[in-house]
PyMOL Python script that loads the backbone (N, CA, C, O; Angstrom):
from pymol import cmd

cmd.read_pdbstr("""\
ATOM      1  N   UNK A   1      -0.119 -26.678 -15.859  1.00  0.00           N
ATOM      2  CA  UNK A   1      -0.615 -26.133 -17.107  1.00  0.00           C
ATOM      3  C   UNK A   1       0.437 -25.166 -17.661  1.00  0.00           C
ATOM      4  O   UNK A   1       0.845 -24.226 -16.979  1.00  0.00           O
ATOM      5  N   UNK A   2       0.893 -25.416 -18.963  1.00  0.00           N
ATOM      6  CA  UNK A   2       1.873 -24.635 -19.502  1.00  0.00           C
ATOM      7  C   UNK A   2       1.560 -23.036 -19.806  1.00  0.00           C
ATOM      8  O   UNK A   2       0.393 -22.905 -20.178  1.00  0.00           O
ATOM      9  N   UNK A   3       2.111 -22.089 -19.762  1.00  0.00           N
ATOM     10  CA  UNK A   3       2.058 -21.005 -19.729  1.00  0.00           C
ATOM     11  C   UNK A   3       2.896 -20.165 -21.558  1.00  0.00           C
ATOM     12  O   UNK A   3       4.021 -19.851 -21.946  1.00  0.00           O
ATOM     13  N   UNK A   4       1.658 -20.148 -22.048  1.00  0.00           N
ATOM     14  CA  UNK A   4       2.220 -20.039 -23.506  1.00  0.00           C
ATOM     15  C   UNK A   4       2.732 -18.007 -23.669  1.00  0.00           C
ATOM     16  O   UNK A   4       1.731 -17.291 -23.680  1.00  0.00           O
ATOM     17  N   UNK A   5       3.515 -17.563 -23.731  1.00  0.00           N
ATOM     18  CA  UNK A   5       3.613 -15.723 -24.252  1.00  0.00           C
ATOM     19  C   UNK A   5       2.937 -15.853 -26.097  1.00  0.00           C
ATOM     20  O   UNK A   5       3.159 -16.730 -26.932  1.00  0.00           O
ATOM     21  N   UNK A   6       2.387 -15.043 -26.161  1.00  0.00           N
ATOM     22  CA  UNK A   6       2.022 -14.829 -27.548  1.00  0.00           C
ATOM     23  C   UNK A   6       2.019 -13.357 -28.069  1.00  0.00           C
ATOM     24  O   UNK A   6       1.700 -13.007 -29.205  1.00  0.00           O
ATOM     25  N   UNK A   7       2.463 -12.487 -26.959  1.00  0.00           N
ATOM     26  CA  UNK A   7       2.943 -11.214 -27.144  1.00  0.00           C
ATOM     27  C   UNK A   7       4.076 -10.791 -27.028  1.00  0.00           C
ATOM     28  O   UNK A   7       4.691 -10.946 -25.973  1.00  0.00           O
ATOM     29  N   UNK A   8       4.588 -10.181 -28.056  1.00  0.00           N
ATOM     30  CA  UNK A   8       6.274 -10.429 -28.394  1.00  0.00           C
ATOM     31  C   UNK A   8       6.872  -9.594 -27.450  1.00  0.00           C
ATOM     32  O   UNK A   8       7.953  -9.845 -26.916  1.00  0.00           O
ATOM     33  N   UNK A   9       5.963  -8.274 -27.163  1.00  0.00           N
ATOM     34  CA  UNK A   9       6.536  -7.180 -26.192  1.00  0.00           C
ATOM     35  C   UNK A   9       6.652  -7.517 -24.687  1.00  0.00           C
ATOM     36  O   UNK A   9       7.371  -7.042 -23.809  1.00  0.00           O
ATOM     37  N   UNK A  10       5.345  -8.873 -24.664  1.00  0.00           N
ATOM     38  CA  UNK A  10       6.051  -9.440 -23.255  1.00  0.00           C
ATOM     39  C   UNK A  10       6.848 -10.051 -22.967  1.00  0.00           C
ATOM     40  O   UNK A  10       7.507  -9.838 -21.950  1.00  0.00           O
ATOM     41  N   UNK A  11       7.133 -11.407 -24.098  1.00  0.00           N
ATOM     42  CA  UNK A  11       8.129 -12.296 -24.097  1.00  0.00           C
ATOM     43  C   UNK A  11       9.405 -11.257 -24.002  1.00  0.00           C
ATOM     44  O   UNK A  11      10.135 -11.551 -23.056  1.00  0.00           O
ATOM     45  N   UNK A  12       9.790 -10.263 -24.656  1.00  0.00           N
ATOM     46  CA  UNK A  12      10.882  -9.567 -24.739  1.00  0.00           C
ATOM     47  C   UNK A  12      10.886  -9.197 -23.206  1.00  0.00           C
ATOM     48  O   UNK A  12      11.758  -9.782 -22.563  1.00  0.00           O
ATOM     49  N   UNK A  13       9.836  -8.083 -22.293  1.00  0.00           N
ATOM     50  CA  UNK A  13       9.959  -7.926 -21.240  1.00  0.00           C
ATOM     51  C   UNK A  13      10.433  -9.223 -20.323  1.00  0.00           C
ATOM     52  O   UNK A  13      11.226  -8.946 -19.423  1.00  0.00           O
ATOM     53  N   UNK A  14      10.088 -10.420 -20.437  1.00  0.00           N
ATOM     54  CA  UNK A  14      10.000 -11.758 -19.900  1.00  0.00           C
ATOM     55  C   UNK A  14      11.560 -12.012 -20.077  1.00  0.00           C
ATOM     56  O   UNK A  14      12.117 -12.463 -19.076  1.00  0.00           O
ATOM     57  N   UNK A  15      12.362 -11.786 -21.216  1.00  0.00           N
ATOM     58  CA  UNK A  15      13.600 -12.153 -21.607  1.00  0.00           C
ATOM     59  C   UNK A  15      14.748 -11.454 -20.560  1.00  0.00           C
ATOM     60  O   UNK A  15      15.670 -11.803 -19.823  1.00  0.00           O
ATOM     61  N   UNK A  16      14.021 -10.175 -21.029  1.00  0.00           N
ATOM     62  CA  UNK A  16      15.466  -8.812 -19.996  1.00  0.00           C
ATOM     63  C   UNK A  16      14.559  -8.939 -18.545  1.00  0.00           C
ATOM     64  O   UNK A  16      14.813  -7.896 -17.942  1.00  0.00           O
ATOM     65  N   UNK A  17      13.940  -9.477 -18.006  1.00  0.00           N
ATOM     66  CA  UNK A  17      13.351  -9.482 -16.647  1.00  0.00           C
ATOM     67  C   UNK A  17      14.394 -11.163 -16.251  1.00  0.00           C
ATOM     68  O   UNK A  17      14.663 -11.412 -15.076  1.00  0.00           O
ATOM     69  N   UNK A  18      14.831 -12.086 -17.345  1.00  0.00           N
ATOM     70  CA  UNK A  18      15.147 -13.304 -16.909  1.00  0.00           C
ATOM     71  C   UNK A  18      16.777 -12.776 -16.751  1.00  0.00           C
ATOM     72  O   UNK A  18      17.374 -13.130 -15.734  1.00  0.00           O
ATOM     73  N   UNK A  19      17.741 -11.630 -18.117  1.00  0.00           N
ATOM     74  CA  UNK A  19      18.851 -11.127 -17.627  1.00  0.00           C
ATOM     75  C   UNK A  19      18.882 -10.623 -16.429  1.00  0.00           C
ATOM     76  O   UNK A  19      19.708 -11.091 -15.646  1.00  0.00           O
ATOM     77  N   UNK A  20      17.990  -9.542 -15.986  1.00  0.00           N
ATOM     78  CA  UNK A  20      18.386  -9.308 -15.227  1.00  0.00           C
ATOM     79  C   UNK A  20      18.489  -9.150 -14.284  1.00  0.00           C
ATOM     80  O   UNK A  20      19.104  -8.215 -13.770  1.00  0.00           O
ATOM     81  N   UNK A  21      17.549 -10.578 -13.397  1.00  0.00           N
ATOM     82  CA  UNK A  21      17.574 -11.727 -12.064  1.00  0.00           C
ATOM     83  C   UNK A  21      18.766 -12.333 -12.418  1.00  0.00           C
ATOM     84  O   UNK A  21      19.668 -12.460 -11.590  1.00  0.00           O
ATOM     85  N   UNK A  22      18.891 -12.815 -13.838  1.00  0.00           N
ATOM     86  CA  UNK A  22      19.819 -14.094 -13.988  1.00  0.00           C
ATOM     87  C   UNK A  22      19.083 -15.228 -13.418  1.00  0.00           C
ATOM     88  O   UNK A  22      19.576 -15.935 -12.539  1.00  0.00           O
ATOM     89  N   UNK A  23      17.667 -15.449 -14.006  1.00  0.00           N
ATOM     90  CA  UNK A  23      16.982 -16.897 -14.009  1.00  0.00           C
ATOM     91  C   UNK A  23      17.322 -17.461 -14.610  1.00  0.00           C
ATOM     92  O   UNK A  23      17.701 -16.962 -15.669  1.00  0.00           O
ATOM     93  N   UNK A  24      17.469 -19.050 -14.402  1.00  0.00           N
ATOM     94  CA  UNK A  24      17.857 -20.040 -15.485  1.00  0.00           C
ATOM     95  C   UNK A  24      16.756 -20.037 -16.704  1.00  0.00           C
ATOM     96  O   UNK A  24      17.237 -20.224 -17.822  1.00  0.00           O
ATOM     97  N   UNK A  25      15.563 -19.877 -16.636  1.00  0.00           N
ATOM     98  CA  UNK A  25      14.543 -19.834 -17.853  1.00  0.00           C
ATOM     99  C   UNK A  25      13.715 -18.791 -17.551  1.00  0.00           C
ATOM    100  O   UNK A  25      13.711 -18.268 -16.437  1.00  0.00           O
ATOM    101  N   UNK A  26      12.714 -18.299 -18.841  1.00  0.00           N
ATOM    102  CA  UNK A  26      11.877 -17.016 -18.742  1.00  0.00           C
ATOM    103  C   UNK A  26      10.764 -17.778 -17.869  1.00  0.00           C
ATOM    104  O   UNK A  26       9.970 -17.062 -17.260  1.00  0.00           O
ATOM    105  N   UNK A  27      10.627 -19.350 -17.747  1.00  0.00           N
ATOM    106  CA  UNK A  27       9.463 -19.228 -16.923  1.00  0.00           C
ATOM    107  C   UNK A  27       9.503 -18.793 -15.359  1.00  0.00           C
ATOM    108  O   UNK A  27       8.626 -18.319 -14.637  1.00  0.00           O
ATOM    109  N   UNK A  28      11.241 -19.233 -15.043  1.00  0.00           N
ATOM    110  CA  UNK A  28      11.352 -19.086 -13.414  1.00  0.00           C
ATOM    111  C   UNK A  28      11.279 -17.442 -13.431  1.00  0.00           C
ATOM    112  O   UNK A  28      10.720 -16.901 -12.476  1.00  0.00           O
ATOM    113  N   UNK A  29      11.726 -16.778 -14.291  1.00  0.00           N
ATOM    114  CA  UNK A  29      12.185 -15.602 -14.542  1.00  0.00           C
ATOM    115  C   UNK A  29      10.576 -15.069 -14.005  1.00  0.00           C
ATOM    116  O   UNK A  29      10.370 -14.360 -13.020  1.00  0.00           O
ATOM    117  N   UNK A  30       9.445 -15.669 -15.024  1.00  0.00           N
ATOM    118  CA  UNK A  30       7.884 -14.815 -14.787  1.00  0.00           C
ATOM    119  C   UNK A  30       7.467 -14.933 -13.248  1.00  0.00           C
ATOM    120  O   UNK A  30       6.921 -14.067 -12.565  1.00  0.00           O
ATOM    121  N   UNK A  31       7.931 -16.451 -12.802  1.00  0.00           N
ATOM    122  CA  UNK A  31       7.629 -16.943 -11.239  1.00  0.00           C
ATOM    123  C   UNK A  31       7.830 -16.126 -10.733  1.00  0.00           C
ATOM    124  O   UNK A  31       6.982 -15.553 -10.047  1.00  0.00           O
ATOM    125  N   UNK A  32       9.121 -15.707 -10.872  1.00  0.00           N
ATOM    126  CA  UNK A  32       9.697 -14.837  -9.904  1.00  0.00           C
ATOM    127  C   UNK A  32       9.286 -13.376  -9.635  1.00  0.00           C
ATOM    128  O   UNK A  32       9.254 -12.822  -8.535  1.00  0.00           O
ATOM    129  N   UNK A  33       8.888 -12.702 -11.180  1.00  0.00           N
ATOM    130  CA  UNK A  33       8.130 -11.112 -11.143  1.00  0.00           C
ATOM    131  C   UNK A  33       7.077 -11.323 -10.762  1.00  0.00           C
ATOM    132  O   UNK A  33       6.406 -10.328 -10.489  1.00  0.00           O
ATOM    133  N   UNK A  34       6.358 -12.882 -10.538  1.00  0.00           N
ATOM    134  CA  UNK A  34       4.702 -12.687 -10.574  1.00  0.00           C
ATOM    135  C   UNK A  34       4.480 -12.683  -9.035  1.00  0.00           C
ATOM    136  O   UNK A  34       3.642 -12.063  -8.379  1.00  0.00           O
ATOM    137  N   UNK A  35       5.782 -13.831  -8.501  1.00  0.00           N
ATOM    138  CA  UNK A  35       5.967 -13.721  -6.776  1.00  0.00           C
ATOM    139  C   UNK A  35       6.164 -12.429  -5.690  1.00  0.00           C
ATOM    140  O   UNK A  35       5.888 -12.170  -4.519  1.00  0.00           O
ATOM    141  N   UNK A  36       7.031 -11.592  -7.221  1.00  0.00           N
ATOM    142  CA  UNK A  36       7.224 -10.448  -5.826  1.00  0.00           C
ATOM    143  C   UNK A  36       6.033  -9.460  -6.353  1.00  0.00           C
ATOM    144  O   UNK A  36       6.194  -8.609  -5.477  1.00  0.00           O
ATOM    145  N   UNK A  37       5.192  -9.057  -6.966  1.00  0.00           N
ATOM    146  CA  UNK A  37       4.470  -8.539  -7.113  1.00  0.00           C
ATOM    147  C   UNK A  37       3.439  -8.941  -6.181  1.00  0.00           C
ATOM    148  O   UNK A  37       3.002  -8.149  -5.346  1.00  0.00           O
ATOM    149  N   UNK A  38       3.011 -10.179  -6.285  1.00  0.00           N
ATOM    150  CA  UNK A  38       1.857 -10.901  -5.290  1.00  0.00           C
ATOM    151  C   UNK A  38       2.179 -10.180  -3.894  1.00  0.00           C
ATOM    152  O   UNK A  38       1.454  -9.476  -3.191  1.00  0.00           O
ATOM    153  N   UNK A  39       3.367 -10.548  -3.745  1.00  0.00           N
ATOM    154  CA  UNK A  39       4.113 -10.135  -2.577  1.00  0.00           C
ATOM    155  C   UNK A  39       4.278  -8.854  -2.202  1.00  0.00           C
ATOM    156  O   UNK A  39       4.550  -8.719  -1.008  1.00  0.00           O
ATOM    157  N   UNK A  40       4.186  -7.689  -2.960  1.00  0.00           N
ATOM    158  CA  UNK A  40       3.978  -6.712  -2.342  1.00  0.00           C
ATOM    159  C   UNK A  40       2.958  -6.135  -2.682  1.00  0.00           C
ATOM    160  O   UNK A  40       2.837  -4.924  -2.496  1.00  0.00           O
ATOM    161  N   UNK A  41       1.600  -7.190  -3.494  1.00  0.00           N
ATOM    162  CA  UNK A  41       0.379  -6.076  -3.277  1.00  0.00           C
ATOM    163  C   UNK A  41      -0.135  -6.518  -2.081  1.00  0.00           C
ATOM    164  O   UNK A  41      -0.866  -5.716  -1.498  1.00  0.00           O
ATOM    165  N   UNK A  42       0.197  -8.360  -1.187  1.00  0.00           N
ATOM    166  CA  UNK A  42      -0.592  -8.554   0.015  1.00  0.00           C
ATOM    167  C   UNK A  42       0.462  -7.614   1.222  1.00  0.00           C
ATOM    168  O   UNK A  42       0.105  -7.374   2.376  1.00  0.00           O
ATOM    169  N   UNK A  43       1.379  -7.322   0.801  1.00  0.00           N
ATOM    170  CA  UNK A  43       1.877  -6.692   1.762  1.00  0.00           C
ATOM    171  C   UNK A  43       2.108  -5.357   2.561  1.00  0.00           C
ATOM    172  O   UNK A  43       2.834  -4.996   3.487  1.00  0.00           O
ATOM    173  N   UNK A  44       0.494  -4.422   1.222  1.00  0.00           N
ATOM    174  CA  UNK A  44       0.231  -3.039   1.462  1.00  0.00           C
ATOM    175  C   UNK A  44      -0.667  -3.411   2.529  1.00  0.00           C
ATOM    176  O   UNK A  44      -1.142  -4.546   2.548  1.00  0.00           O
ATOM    177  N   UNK A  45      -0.985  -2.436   3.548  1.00  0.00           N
ATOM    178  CA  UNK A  45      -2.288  -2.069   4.036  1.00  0.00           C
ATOM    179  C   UNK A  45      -3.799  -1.985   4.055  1.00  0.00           C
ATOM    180  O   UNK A  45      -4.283  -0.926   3.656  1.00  0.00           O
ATOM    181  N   UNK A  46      -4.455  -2.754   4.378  1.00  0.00           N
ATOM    182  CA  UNK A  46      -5.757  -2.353   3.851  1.00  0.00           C
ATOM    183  C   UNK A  46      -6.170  -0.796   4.263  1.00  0.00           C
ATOM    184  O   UNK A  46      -5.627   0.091   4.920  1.00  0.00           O
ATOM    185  N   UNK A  47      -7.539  -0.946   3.459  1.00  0.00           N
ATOM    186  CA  UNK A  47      -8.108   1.063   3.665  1.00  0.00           C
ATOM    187  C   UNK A  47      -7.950   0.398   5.054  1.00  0.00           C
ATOM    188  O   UNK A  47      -6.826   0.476   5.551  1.00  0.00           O
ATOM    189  N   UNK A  48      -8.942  -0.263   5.773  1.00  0.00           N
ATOM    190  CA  UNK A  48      -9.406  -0.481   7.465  1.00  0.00           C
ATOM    191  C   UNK A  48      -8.099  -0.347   7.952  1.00  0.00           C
ATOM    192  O   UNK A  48      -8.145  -0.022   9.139  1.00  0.00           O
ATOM    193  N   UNK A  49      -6.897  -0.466   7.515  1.00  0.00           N
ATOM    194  CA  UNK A  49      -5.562  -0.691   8.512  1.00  0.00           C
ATOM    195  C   UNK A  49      -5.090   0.782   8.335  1.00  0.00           C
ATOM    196  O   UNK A  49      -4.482   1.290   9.278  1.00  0.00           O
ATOM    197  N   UNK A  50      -5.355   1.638   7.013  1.00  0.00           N
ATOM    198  CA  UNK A  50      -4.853   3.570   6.968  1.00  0.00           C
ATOM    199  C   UNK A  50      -5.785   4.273   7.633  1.00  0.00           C
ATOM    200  O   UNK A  50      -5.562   5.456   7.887  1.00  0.00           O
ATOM    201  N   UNK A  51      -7.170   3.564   8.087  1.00  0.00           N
ATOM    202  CA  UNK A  51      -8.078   4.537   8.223  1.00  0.00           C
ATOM    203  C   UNK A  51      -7.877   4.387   9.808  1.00  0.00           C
ATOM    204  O   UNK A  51      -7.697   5.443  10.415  1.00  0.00           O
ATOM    205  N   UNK A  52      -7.888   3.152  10.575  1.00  0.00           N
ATOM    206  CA  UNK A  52      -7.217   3.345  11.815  1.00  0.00           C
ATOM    207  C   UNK A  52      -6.303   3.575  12.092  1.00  0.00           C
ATOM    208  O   UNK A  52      -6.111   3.792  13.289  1.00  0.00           O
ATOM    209  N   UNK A  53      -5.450   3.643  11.364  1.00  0.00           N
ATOM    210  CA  UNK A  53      -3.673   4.536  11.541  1.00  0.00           C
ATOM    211  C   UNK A  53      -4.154   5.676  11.410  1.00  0.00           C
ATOM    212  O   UNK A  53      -4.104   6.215  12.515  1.00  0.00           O
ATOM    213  N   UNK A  54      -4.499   6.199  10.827  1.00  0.00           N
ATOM    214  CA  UNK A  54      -5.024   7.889  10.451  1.00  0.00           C
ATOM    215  C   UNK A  54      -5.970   8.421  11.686  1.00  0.00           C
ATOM    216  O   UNK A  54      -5.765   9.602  11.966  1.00  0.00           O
ATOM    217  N   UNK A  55      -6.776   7.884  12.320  1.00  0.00           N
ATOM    218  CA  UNK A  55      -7.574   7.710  13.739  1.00  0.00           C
ATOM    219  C   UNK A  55      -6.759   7.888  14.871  1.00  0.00           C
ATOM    220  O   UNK A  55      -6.981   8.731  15.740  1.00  0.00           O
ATOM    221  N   UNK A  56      -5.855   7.129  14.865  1.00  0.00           N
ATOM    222  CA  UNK A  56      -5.093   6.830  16.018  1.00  0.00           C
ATOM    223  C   UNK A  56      -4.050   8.081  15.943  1.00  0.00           C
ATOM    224  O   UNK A  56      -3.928   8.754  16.966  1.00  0.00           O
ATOM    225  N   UNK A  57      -3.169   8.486  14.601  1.00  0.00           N
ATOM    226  CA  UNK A  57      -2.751   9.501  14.714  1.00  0.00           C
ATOM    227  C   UNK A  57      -2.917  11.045  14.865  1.00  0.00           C
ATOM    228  O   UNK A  57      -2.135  11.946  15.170  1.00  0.00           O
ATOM    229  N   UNK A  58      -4.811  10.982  14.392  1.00  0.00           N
ATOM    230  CA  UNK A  58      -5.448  12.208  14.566  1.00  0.00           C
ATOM    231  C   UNK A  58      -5.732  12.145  16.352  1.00  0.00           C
ATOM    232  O   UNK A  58      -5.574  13.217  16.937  1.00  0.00           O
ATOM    233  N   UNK A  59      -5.900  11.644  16.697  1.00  0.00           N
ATOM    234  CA  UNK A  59      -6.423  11.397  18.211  1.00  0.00           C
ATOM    235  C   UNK A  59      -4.905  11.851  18.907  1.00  0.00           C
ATOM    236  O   UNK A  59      -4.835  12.742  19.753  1.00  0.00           O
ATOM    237  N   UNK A  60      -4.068  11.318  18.557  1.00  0.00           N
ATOM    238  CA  UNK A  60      -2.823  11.639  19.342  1.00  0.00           C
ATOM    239  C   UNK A  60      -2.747  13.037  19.266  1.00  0.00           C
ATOM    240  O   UNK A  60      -2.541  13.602  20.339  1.00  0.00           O
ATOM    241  N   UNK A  61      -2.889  13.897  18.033  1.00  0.00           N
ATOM    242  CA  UNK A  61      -2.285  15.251  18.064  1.00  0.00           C
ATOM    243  C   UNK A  61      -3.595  15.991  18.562  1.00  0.00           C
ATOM    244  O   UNK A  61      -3.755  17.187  18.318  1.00  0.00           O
ATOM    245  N   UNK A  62      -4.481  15.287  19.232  1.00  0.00           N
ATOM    246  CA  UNK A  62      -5.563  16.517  19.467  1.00  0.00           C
ATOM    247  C   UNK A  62      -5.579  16.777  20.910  1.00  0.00           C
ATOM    248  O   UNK A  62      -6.331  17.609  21.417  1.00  0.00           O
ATOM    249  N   UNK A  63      -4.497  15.847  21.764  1.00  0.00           N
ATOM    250  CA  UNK A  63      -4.418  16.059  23.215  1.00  0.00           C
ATOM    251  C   UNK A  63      -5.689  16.159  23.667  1.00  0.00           C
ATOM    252  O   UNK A  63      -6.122  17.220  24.119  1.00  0.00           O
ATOM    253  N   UNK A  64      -6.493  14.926  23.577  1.00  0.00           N
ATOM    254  CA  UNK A  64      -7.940  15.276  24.479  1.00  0.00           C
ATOM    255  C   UNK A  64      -8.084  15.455  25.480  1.00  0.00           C
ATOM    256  O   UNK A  64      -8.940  16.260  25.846  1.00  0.00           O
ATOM    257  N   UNK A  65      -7.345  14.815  26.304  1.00  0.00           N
ATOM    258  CA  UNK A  65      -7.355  15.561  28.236  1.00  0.00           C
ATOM    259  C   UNK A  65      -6.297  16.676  28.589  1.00  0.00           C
ATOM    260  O   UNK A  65      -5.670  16.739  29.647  1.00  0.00           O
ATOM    261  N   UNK A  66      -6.166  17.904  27.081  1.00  0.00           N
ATOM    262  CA  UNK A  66      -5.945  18.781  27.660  1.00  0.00           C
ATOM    263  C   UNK A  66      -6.680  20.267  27.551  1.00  0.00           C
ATOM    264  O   UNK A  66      -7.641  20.149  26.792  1.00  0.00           O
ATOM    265  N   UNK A  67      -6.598  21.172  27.884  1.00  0.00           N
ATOM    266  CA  UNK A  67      -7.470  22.265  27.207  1.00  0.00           C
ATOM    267  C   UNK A  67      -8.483  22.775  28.119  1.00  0.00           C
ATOM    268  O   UNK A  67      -8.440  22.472  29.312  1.00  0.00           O
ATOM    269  N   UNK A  68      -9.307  23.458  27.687  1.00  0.00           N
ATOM    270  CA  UNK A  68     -10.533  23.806  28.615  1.00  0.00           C
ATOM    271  C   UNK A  68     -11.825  23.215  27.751  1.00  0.00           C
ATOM    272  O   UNK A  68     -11.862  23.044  26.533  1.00  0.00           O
ATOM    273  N   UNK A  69     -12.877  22.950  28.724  1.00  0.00           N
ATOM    274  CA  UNK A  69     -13.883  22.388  27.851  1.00  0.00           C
ATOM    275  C   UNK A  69     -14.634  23.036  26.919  1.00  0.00           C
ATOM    276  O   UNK A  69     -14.405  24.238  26.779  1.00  0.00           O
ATOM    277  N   UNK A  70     -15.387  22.582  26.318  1.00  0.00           N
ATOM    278  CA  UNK A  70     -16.022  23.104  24.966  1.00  0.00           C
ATOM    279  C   UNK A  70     -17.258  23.329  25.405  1.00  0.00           C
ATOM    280  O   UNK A  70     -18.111  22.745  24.737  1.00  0.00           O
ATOM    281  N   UNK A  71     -17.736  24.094  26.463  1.00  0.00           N
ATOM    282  CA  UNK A  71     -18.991  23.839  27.200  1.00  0.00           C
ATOM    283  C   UNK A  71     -20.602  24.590  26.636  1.00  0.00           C
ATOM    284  O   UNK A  71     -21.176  23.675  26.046  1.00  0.00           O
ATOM    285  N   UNK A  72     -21.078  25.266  26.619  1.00  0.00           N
ATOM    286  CA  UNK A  72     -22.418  26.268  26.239  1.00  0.00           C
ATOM    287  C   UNK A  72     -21.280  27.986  26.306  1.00  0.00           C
ATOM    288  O   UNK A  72     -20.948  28.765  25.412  1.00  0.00           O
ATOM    289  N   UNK A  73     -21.052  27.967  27.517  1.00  0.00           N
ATOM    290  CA  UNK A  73     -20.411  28.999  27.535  1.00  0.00           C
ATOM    291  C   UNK A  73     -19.309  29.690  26.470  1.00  0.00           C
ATOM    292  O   UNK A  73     -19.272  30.773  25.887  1.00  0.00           O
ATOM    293  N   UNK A  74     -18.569  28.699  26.505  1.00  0.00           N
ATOM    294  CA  UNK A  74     -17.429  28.816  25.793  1.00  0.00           C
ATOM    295  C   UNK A  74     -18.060  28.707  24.279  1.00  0.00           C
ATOM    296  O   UNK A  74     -17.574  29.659  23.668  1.00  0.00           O
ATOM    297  N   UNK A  75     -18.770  28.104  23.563  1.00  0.00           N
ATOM    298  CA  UNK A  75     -19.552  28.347  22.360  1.00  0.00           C
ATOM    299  C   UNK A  75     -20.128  29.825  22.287  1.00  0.00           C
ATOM    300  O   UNK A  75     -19.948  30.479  21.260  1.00  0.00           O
ATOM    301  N   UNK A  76     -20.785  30.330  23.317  1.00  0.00           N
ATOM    302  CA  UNK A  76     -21.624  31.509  23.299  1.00  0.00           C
ATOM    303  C   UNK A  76     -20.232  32.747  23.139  1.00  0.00           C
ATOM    304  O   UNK A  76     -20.442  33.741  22.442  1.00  0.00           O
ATOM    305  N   UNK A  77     -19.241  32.619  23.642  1.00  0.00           N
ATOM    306  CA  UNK A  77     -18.113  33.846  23.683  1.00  0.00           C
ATOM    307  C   UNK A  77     -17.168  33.362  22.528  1.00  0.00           C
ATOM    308  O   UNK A  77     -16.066  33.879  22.343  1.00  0.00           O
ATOM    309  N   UNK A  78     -17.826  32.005  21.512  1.00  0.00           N
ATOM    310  CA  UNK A  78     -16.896  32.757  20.045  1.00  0.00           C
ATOM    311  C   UNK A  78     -17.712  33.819  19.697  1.00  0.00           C
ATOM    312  O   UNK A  78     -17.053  34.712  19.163  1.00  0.00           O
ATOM    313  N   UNK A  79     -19.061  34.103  19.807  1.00  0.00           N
ATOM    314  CA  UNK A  79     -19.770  34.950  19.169  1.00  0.00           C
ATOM    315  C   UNK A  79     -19.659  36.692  19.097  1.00  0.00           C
ATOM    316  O   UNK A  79     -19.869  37.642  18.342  1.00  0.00           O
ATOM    317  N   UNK A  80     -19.085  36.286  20.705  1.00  0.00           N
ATOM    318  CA  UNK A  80     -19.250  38.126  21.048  1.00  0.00           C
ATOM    319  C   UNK A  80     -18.238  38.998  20.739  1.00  0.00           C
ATOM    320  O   UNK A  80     -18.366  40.200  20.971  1.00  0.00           O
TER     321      UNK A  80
END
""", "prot")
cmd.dss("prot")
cmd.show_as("cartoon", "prot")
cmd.util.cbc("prot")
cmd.orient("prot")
């Protein structure tokens, strides 16, 4: 299916996007911006992939097997 521009400000963007790859035509030229775009929005992170990076790095800096425990006691003597 042919791919018609009918907006001059894109075709123009479409033109200096084909200089300056140096595509043989504005259509390989669009292929090509529409490829790497595709390409680097599947290639961010999902939230589930920052929110377990962010987990995994909060867990590291909290040294859980070190310290003294957090017991009744130790709650009762922030107080005093």
């Amino acid at each position: 299916m042919p791919l018609y521009i009918k907006d001059d400000r894109i075709d123009d963007l479409a033109r200096r996007y084909q200089a300056a790859v140096k595509a043989p035509s504005k259509t390989e030229a669009v292929r090509l911006a529409l490829q790497r775009a595709l390409d680097e929005q599947l290639g961010q992170p999902t939230l589930a992939e920052v929110a377990a990076g962010f987990c995994r790095n909060l867990r590291s800096k909290a040294n859980l097997n070190k310290g003294l425990p957090a017991d009744k006691a130790f709650r009762d003597s922030l107080y005093d």
